[in-house]
N, C-alpha and C positions, 0 to 999 in steps of 0.2 A: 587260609590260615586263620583269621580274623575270627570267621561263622566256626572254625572247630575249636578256637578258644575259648569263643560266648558261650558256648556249650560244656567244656571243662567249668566253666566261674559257674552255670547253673548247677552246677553236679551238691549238692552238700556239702560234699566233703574234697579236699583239695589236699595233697601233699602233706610238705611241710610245713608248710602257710609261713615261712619266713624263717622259722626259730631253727629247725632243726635240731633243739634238744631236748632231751629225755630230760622227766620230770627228777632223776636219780643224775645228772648231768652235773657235776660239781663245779665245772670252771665257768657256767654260764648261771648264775644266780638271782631271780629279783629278789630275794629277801635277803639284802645284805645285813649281818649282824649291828654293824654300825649304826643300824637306822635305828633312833630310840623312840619314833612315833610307829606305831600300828594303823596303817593308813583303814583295815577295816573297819576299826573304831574311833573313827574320829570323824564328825558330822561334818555330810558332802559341803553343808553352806559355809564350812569352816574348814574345806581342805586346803583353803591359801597357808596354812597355818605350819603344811608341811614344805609346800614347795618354796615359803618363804627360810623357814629352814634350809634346806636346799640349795637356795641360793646364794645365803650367807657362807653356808662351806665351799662355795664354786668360784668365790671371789677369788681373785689375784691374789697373789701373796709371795712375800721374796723366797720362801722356801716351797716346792711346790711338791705334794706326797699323791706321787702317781697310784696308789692304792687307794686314796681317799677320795682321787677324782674319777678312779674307776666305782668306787659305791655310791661316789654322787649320781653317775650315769645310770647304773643299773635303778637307784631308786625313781629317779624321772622315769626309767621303762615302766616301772610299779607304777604309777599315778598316768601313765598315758601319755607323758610329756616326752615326746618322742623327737622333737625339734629341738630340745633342751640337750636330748641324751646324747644327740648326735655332735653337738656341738662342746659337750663335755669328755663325750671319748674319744674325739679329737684333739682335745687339748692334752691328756692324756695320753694318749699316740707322740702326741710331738716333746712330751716332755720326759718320755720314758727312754730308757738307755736306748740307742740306736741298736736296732736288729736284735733285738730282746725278744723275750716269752710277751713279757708284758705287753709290749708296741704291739706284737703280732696280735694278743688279744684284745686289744683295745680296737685294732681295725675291725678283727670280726663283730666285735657287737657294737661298733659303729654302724655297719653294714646291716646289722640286724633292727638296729632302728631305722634306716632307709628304707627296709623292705616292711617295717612299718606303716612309712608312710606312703607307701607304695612307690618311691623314690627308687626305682630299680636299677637304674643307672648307676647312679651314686652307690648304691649299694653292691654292684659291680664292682665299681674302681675301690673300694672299700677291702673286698675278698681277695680283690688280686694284690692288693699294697700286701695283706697277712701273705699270701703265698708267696710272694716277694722274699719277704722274711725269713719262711724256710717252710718249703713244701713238703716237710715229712715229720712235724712237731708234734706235741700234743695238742697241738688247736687246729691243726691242717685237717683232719679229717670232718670238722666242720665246717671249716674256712669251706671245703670244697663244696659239702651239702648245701651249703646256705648258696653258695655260688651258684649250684646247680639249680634251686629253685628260683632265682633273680634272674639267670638264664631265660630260664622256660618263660616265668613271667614276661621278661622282654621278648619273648618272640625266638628265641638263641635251640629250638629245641634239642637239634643236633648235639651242638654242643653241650648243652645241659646233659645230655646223659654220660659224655665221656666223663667230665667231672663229679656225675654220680659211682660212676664206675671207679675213677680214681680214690672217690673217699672210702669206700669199701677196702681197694689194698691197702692204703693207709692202715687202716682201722677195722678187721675182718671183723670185731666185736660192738661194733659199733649198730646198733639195732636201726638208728633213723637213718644211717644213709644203706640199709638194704630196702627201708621200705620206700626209700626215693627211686633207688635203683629200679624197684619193683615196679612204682608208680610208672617210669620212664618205658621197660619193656614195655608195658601193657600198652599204654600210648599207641609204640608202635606194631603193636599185634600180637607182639610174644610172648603170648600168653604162660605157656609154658614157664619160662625161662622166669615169668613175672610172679607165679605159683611157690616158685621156689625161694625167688627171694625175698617176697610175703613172710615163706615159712620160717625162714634167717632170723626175720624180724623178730619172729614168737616165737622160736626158738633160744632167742637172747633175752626174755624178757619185755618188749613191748608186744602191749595190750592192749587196743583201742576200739571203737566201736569205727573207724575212717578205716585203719587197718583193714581189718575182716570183711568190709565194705567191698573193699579193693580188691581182696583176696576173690570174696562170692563173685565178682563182674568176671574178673582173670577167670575161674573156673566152668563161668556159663560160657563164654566163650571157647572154651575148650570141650563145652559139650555135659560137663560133669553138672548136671543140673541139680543131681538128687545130693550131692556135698554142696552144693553153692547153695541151695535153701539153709540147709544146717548151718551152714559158715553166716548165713545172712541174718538167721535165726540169734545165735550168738551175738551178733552186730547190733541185731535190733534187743536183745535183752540188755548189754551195756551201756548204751543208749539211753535205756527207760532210767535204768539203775543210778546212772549219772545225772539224771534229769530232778529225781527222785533226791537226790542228796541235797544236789541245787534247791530244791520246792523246803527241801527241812532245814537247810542251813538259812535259807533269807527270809524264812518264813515266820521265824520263833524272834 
């Protein structure tokens, strides 16, 4: 199990590397409006300047606004501070109405900064406190994706895929848990099965150069050589195109 993992981590590209949300994903946010610093401009020798802010709104306080400490959390995700975010959307977990929307989302992206830090476990008991809460929310059908990938990462791969499979009925529109679902067939051979719900994915709107990646392997496997070129062709132009924007945007 070990040698066909090391092997998964060499690959490029890997799942959903933790987040499992779409960049159009509304309840999961790094750029909370609240934040009134621009962390892209503001000079790295002087970024204490945010997270001291940061931490002046995370202090105690007799009144505590679980809204405020959930965009405290998401901005620690923005700056990297992932031991911070974890510890703020727990405090927010515990101060939000018991068995809430909130509490529920406060575990998932507690969870999501565990799988941050590679804290897989934790980030475990994280997904399962949210589904605790209520397994058919609007936050469940990431609760389960992010579960599924903290799974797989700890070694759980069985189970990882049921709880891909679960976040799909949740959530049939849900584009990143058909391409986890996908990821999980393919894994275990089913190519086919993993073909289709690649297509899911892009059928809903995600786009990615890891996607089509996924898609081309699924399709050589299956034989389809002369689409998996074209599919990988696609892969490798988004790729460049995205590289390309990166080189113009940090460059100027």
């Amino acid at each position: 199990m070990s040698d066909e993992r090391d092997r998964d981590r060499d690959r490029d590209h890997r799942f959903s590397e933790g987040q499992g949300f779409s960049e159009e994903y509304e309840d999961f946010t790094l750029d909370p409006p609240e934040l009134k610093v621009d962390p892209t401009k503001v000079d790295p020798v002087d970024s204490r300047a945010i997270t001291d802010m940061l931490d002046q709104r995370n202090v105690g306080s007799d009144e505590v606004d679980t809204e405020d400490l959930m965009e405290v959390g998401l901005s620690y995700m923005q700056i990297n501070r992932f031991e911070d975010a974890t510890v703020t959307f727990e405090r927010a977990a515990r101060f939000a109405e018991d068995n809430s929307l909130d509490e529920q989302e406060a575990w998932v992206n507690k969870g999501v900064a565990h799988a941050e830090l590679e804290e897989y476990d934790e980030a475990i008991g994280a997904y399962r406190e949210a589904l605790r809460i209520d397994d058919d929310s609007e936050h469940a059908a990431s609760a389960e994706t992010n579960l599924a990938y903290a799974l797989w990462e700890f070694g759980e791969s069985e189970e990882a895929l049921e709880h891909a499979e679960r976040a799909v009925e949740i959530d049939p529109r849900f584009p990143q848990a058909w391409y986890n679902r996908g990821f999980f067939l393919l894994e275990r051979g089913l190519a086919e099965d993993a073909v289709n719900a690649f297509d899911n994915a892009l059928r809903l709107g995600m786009r990615n150069a890891g996607l089509l990646e996924e898609k081309a392997r699924a399709l050589e496997e299956l034989g389809e050589y002369e689409e998996a070129e074209e599919v990988q062709e696609q892969a490798d132009e988004l790729r460049e195109d995205a590289e390309q924007r990166l080189v113009e945007e940090y460059g100027n």
